[in-house]
py3Dmol code that shows the C-alpha trace and the ligand (Angstrom):
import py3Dmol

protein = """\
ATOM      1  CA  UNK A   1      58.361  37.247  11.635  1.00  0.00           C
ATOM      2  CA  UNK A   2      61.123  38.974   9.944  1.00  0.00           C
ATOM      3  CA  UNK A   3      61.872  42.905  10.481  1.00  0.00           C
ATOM      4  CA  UNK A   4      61.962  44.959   7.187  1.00  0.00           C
ATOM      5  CA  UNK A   5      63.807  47.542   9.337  1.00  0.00           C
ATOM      6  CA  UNK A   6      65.213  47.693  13.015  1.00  0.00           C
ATOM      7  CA  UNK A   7      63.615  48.628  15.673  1.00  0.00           C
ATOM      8  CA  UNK A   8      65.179  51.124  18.252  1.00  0.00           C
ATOM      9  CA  UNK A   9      64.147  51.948  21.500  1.00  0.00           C
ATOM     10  CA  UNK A  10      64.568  55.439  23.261  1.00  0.00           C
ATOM     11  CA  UNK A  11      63.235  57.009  25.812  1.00  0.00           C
ATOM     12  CA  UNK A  12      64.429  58.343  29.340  1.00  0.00           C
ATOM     13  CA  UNK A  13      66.574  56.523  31.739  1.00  0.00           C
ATOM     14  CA  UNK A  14      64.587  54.008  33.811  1.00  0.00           C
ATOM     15  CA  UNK A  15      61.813  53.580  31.100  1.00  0.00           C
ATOM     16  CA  UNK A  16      63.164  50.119  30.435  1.00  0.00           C
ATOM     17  CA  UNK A  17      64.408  50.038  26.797  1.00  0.00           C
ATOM     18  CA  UNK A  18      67.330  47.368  28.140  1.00  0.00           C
ATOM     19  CA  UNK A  19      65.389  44.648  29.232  1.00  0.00           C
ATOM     20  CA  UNK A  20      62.355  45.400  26.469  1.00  0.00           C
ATOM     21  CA  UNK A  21      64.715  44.991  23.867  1.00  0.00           C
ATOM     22  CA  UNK A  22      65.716  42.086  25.324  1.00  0.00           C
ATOM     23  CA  UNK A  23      62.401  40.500  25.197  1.00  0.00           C
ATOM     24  CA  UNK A  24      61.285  41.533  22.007  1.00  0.00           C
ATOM     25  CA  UNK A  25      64.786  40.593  19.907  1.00  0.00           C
ATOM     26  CA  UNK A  26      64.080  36.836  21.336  1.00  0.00           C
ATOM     27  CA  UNK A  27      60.394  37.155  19.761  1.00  0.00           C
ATOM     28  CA  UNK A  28      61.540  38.464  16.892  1.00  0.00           C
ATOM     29  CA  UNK A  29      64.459  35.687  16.573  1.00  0.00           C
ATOM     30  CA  UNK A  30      66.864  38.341  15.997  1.00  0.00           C
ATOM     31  CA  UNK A  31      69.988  40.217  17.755  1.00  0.00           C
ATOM     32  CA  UNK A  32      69.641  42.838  20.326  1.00  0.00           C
ATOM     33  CA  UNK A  33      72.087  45.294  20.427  1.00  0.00           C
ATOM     34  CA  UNK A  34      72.625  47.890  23.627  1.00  0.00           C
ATOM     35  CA  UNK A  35      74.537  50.617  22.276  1.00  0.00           C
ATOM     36  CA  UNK A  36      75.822  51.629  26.690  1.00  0.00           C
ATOM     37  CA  UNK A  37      76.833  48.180  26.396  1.00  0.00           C
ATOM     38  CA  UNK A  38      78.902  48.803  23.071  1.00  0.00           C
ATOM     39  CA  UNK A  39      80.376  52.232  24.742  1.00  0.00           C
ATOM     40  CA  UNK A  40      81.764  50.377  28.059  1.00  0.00           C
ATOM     41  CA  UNK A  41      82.834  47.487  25.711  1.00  0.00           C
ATOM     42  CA  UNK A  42      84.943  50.016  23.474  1.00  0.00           C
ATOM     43  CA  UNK A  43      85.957  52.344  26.658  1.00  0.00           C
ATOM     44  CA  UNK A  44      86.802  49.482  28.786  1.00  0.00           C
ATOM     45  CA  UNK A  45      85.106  51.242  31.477  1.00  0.00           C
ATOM     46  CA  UNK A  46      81.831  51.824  32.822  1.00  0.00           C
ATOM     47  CA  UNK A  47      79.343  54.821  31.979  1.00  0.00           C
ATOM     48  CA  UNK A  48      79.499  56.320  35.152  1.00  0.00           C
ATOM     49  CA  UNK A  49      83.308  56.257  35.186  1.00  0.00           C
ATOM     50  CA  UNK A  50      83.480  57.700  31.982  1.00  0.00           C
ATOM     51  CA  UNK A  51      81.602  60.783  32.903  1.00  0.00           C
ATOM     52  CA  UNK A  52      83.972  61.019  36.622  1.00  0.00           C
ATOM     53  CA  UNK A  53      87.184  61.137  34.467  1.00  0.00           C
ATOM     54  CA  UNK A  54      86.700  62.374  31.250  1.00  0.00           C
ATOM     55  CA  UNK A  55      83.058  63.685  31.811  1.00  0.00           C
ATOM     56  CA  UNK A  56      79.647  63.763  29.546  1.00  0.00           C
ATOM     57  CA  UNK A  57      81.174  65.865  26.407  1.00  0.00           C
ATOM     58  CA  UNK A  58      83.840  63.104  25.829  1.00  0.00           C
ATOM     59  CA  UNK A  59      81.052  60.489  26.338  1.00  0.00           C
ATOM     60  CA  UNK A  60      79.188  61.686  23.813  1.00  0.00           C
ATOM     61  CA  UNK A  61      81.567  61.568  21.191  1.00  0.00           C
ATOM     62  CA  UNK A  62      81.947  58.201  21.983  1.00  0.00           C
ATOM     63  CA  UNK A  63      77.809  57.393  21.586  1.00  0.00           C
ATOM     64  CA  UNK A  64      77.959  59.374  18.365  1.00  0.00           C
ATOM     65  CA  UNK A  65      80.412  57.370  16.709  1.00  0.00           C
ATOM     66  CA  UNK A  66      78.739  53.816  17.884  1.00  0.00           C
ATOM     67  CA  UNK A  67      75.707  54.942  16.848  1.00  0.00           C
ATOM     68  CA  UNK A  68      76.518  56.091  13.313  1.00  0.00           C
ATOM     69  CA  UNK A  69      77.804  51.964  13.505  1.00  0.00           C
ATOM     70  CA  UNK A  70      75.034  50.344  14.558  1.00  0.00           C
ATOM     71  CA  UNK A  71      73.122  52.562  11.711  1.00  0.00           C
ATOM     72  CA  UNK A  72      74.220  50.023   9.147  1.00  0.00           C
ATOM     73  CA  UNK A  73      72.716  46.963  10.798  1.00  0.00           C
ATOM     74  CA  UNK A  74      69.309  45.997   9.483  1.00  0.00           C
ATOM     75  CA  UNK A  75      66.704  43.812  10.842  1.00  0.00           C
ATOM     76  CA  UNK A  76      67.603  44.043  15.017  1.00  0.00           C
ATOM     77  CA  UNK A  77      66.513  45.300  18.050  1.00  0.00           C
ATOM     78  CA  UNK A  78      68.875  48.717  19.314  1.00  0.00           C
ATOM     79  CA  UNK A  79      68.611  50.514  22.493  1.00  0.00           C
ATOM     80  CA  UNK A  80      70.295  53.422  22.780  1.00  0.00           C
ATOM     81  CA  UNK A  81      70.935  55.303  25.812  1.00  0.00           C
ATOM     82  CA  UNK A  82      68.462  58.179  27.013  1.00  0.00           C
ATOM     83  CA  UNK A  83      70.242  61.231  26.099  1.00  0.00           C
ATOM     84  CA  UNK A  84      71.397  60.183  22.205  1.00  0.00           C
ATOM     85  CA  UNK A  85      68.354  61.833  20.523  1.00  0.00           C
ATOM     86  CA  UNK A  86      69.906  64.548  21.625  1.00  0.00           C
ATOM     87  CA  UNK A  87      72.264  64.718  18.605  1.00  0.00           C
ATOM     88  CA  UNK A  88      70.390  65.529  15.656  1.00  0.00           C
ATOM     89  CA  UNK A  89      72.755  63.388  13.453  1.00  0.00           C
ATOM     90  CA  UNK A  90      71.340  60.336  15.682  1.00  0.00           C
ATOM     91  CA  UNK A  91      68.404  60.777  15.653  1.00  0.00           C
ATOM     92  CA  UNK A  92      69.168  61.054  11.192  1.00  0.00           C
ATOM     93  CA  UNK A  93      70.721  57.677  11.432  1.00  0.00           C
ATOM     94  CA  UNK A  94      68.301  55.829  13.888  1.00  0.00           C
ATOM     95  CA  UNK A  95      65.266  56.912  12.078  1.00  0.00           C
ATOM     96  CA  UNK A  96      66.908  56.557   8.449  1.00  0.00           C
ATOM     97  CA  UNK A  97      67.706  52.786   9.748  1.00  0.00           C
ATOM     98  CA  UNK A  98      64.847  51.520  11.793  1.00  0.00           C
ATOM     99  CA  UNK A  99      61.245  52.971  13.642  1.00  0.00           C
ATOM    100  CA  UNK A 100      61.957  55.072  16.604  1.00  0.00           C
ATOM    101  CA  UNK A 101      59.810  53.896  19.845  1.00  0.00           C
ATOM    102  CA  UNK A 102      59.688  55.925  22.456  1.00  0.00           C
ATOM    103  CA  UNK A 103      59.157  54.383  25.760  1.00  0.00           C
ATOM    104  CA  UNK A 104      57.686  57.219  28.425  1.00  0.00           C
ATOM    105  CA  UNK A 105      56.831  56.676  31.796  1.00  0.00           C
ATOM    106  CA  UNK A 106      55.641  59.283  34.580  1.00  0.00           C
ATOM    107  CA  UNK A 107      58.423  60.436  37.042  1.00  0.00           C
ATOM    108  CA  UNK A 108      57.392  58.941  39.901  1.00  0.00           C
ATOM    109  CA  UNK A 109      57.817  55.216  38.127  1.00  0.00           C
ATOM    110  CA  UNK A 110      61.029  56.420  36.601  1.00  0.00           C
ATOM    111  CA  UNK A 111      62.384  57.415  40.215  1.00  0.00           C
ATOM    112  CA  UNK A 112      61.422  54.258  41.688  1.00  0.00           C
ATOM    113  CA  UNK A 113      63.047  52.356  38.521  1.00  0.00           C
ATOM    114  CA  UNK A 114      66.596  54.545  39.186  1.00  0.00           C
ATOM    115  CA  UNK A 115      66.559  55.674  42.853  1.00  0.00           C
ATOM    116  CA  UNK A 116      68.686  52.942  43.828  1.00  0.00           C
ATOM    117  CA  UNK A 117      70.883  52.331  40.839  1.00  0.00           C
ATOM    118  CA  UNK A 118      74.598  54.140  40.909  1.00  0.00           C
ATOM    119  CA  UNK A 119      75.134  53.579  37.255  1.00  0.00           C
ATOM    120  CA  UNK A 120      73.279  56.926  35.895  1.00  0.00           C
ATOM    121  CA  UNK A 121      75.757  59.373  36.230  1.00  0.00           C
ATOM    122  CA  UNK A 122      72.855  61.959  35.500  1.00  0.00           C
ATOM    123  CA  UNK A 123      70.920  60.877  39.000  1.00  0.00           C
ATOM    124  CA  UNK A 124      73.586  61.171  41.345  1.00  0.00           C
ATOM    125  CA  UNK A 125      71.843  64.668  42.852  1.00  0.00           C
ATOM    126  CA  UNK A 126      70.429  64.957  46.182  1.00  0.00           C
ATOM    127  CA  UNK A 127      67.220  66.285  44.607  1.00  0.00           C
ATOM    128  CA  UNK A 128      66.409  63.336  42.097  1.00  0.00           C
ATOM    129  CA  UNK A 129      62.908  63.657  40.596  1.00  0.00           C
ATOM    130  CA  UNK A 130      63.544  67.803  40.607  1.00  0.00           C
ATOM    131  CA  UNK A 131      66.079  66.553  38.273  1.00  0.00           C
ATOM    132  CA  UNK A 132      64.513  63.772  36.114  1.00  0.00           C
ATOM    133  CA  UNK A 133      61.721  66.217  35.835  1.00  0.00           C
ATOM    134  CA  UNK A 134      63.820  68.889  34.376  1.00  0.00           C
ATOM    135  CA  UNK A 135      65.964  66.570  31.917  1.00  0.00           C
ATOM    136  CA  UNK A 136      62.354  65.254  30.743  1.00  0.00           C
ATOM    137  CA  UNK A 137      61.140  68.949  30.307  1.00  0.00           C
ATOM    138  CA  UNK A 138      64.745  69.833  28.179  1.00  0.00           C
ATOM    139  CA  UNK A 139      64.130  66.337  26.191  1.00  0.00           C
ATOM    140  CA  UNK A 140      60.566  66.113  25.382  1.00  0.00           C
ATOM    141  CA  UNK A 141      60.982  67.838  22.196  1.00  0.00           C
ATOM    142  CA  UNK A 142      63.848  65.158  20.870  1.00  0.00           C
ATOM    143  CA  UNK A 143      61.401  62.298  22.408  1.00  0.00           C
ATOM    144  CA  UNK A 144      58.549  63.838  19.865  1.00  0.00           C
ATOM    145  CA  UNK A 145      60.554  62.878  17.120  1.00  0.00           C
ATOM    146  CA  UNK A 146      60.291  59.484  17.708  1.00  0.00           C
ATOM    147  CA  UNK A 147      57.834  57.345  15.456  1.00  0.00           C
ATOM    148  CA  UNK A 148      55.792  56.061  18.045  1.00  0.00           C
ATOM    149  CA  UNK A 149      55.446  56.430  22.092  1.00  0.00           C
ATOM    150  CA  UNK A 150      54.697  53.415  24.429  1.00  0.00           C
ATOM    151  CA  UNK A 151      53.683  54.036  27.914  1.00  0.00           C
ATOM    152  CA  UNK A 152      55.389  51.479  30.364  1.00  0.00           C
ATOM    153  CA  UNK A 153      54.068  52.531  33.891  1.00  0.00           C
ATOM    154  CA  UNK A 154      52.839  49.091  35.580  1.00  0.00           C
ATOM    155  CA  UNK A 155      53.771  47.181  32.704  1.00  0.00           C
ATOM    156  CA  UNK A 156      56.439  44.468  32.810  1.00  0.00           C
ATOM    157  CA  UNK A 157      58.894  44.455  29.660  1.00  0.00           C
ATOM    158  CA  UNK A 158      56.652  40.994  27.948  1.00  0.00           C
ATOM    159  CA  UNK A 159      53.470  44.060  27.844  1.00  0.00           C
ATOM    160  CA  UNK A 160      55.840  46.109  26.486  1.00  0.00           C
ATOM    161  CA  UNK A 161      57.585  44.218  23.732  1.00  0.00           C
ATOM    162  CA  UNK A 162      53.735  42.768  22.830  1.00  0.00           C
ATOM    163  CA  UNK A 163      52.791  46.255  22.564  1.00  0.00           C
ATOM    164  CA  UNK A 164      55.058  47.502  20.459  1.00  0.00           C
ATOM    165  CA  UNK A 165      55.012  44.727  18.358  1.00  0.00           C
ATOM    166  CA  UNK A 166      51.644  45.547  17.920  1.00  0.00           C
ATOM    167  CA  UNK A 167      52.127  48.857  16.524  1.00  0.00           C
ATOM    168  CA  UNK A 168      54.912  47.942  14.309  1.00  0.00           C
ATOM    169  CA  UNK A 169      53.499  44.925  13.118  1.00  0.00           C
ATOM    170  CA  UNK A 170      51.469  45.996  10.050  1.00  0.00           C
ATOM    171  CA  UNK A 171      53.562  48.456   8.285  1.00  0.00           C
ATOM    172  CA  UNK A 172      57.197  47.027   9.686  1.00  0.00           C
ATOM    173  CA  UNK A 173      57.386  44.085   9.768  1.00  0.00           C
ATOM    174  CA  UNK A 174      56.936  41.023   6.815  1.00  0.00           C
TER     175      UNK A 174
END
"""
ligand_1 = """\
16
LIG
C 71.939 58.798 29.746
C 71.300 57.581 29.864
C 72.033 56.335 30.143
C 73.464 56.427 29.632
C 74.122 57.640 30.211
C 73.419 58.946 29.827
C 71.123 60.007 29.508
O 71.376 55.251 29.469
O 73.507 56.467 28.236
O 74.165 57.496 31.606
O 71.684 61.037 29.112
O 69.877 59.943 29.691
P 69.952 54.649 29.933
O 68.892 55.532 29.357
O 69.928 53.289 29.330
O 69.945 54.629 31.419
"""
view = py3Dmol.view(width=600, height=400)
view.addModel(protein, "pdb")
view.setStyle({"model": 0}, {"cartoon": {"style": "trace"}})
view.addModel(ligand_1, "xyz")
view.setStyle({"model": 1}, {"stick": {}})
view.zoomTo()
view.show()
């Protein structure tokens, strides 16, 4: 199989777009490329210290300008973090270089996926699904835009990547 365009994953924090992309780059035989990865690799620091010292503005400069990057590869798998859709010119580039999947899932999974995770700067609140609930209300109208939606609640990342796979298969992929 050989992609005629990438495929990038979005969706809300916890929804699993890491370890899906993952999966489906090694079906695919091709590279997988994280673009929080790419951010703490050019920062030198993690996510969530970012945001402490130089806070989410500065971060998103940062995701802007790796994601106009990764815009010019062709034929991988891209995650990109939960809030870049956000950006209209990044949601231009990612949908000008690849098809947009959506992963959802319902707040309850996506609370039990986070709870216990420090790393999203977002869900360090006392009152976390008030807040993942709100951020998902704010977002859904960016998370439209994407070309399809995959629901992942109960499924492990293999159901996932098989799923999508599925839907991209006849008009994506050689
Ligand atoms: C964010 C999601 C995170 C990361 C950052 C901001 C968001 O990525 O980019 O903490 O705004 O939803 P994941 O969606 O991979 O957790």
């Amino acid at each position: 199989m050989k992609l005629k365009k990438n495929i990038v994953l979005t969706g809300f924090m916890g929804t699993g777009k890491t370890y899906t992309g993952r999966v489906l780059a090694v079906r695919l035989g091709t590279r997988f490329i994280d673009t929080d990865s790419l951010i703490e690799n050019d920062a030198g620091i993690p996510i969530r210290e970012m945001f402490e010292k130089f806070g989410e503005p500065h971060f998103r400069e940062i995701e802007r300008d790796i994601i106009r990057k990764v815009s010019d590869q062709n034929g991988v798998v891209i995650a990109v973090g939960g809030g870049a859709l956000i950006n209209p010119e990044n949601l231009n580039d990612l949908k000008r270089c690849g098809i947009v999947v959506n992963l959802t899932a319902s707040p309850d999974v996506i609370l039990s996926r986070v709870e216990r995770n420090p790393d999203r700067p977002l869900l360090q609140v006392d009152d976390k699904i008030g807040k993942i609930k709100e951020l998902l209300a704010v977002r859904a109208p960016f998370y439209d835009k994407a070309d399809i939606a995959i629901n992942t609640d109960g499924k492990k990342p293999e159901q996932v990547a098989e799923e999508i796979l599925e839907a991209v298969r006849d008009k994506w992929i050689l």
